[in-house]
N, C-alpha and C positions, 0 to 999 in steps of 0.2 A: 504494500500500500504506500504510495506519494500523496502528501499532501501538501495543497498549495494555498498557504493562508494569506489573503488580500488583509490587510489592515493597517491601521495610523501609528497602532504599539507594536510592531512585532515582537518586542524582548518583553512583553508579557506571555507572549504567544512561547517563544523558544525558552523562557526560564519554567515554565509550567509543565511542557512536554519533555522536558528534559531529566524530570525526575519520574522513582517508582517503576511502575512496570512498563508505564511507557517511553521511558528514557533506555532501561535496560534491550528494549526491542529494538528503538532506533541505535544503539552502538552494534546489538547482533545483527542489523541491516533487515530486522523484519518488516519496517515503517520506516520513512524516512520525511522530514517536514523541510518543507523550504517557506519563509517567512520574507513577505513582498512587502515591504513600506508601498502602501500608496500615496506617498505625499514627492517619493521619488520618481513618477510619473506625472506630475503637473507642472505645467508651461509657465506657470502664475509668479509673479513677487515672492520672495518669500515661500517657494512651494505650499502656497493655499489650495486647498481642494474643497472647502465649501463655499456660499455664497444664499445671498436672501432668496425665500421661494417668491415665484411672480404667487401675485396673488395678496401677497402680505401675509402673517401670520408670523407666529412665535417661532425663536428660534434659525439654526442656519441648514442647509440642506447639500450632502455633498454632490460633488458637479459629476455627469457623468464623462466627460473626458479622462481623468488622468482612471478614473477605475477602466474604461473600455481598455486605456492603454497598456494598461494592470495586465489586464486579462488577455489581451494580445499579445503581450511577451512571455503569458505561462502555458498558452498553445503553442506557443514557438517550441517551446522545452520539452512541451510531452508530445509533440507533431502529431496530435489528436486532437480532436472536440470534446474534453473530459466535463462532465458531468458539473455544473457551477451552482452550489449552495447556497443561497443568500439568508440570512442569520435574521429572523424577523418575527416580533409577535406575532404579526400577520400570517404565520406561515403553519401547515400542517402541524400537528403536536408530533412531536420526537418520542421514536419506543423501541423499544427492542425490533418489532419487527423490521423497522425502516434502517436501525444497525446492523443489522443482518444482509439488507438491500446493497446498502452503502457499502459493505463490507467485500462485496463482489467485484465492486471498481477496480483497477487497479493504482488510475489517478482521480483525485477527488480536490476539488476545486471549492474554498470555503472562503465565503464574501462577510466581513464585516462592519456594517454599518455603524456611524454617529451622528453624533448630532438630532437632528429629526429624521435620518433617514437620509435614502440615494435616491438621484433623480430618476424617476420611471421610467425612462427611457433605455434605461441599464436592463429594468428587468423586462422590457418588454422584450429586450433583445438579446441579452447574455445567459443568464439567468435559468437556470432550469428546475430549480427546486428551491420553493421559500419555505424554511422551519423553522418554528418555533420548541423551546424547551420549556413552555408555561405560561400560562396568562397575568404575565407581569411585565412592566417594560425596565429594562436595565441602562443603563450608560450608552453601553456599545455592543457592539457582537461579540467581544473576544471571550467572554467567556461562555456561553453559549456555544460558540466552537471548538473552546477546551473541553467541552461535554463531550459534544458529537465525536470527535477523533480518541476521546476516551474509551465508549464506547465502543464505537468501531472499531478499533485495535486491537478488543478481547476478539475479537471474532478473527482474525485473521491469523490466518494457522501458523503457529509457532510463537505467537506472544507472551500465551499460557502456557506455562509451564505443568505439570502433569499435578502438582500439588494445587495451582489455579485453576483447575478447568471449569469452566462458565458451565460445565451439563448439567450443574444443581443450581444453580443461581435462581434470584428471584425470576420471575417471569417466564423463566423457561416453562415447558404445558401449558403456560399461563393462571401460574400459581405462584404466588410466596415462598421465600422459602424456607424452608423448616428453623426452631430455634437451636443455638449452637450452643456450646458448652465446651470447657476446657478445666483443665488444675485447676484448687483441690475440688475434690471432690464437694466440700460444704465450704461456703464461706458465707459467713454473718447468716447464720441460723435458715438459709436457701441449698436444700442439696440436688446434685444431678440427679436425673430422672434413673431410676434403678435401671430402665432399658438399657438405656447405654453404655452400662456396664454389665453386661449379661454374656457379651461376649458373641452373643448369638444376630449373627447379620439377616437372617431374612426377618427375624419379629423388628428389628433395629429396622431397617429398610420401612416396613409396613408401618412403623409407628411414626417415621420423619413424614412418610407423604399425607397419613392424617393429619400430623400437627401443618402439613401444609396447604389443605384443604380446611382446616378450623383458623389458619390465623389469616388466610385469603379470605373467610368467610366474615371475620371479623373486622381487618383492617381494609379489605377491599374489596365488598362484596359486588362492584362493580365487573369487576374482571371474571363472576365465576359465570357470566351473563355469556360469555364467547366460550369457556373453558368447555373443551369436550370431554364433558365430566362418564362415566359409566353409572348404568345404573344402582351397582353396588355400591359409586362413590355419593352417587343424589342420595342414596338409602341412607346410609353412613350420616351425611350432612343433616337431613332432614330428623332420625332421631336425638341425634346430637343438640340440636336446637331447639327440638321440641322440651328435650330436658332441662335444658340451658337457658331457661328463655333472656334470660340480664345478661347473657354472653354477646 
């Protein structure tokens, strides 16, 4: 995976990616980031890339020259038409499936905006995918696409290490994921679940995917709305809750 982050900070962009698991993939050459000042594409005084929107209104809007220029010189690199993500509340919600999408790339082209935003013209034309990480507005893009190459990076084979692998993670079936536990065994009068210490992996196995069908059912019972649950798991859930009902 190359990625190619358009923005105003890049050395937020490469101090963030450079640590943890995904710092460790870009020295193994699993990921590799290149970080584009766009203020180094603009004609302007002073390298300015915004300006007032017609119209009037709060705020400044950046220009879509120096970004088009941006992006002309990172298809030069990958001598491809890669995939351009524009970093936007505006834009679809970000999830694991669309990680997984993303993760198929091999270049991945991530845009981000400030200010009030980039002039329209950009997306009418560059632009291939506007995302959002949440119905909040933030500063700028760049952190919103320290998520996305987060994300996408577990997925791309060799990131994870065998002791990381995403196959249990939350979301995966489209379930929670079970609670964890470590040393000692009791602390401040909470002990492990005696499962876990039993030794015995298939009841261990069958107890983590119910705790991950009760704590999906609790903290996110939005999600069990898609899950293709089996009947024996709706049985499960349904007595569960019947008994439970303050759960």
């Amino acid at each position: 995976m190359n990625y190619y982050v358009l923005s105003l900070f890049p050395d937020m962009i490469e101090s963030c990616m450079k640590t943890s698991i995904t710092g460790r993939a870009m020295e193994q050459g699993y990921i590799t980031l290149n970080s584009i000042n766009i203020r180094d594409y603009s004609r302007r005084k002073h390298n300015q890339v915004d300006d007032y929107p017609y119209g009037g209104g709060a705020g400044m809007v950046m220009q879509a020259e120096p970004i088009c220029l941006a992006l002309d010189a990172v298809n030069e690199m990958t001598k491809s038409r890669a995939r351009v993500v524009y970093m936007t509340p505006q834009g679809k919600t970000f999830d694991q499936n669309i990680a997984k999408e993303l993760a198929n790339e091999e270049d991945l082209i991530l845009l981000c905006g400030h200010y009030e935003g980039i002039d329209e013209r950009v997306i009418e034309s560059r632009v291939t995918d506007c995302i959002s990480i949440g119905d909040y507005v933030l500063t700028g893009g760049e952190l919103p696409a320290l998520v996305v190459m987060d994300a996408v990076s577990r997925m791309v084979p060799g990131v994870l290490s065998n002791k990381e692998s995403g196959t249990d993670e939350s979301f995966e079936g489209g379930l929670l994921e079970y609670p964890q536990y470590t040393r000692p065994e009791e602390y401040d009068g909470m002990k492990v679940p005696e499962i876990l210490l039993s030794g015995h992996h298939a009841n261990i196995e069958k107890w983590r995917h119910e705790q991950a069908l009760l704590r999906t059912a609790k903290w996110r019972p939005d999600l069990l709305e898609n899950a293709d649950l089996t009947e024996e798991e709706k049985k499960f859930l349904a007595e569960f809750l019947e008994k439970n009902t303050c759960y």
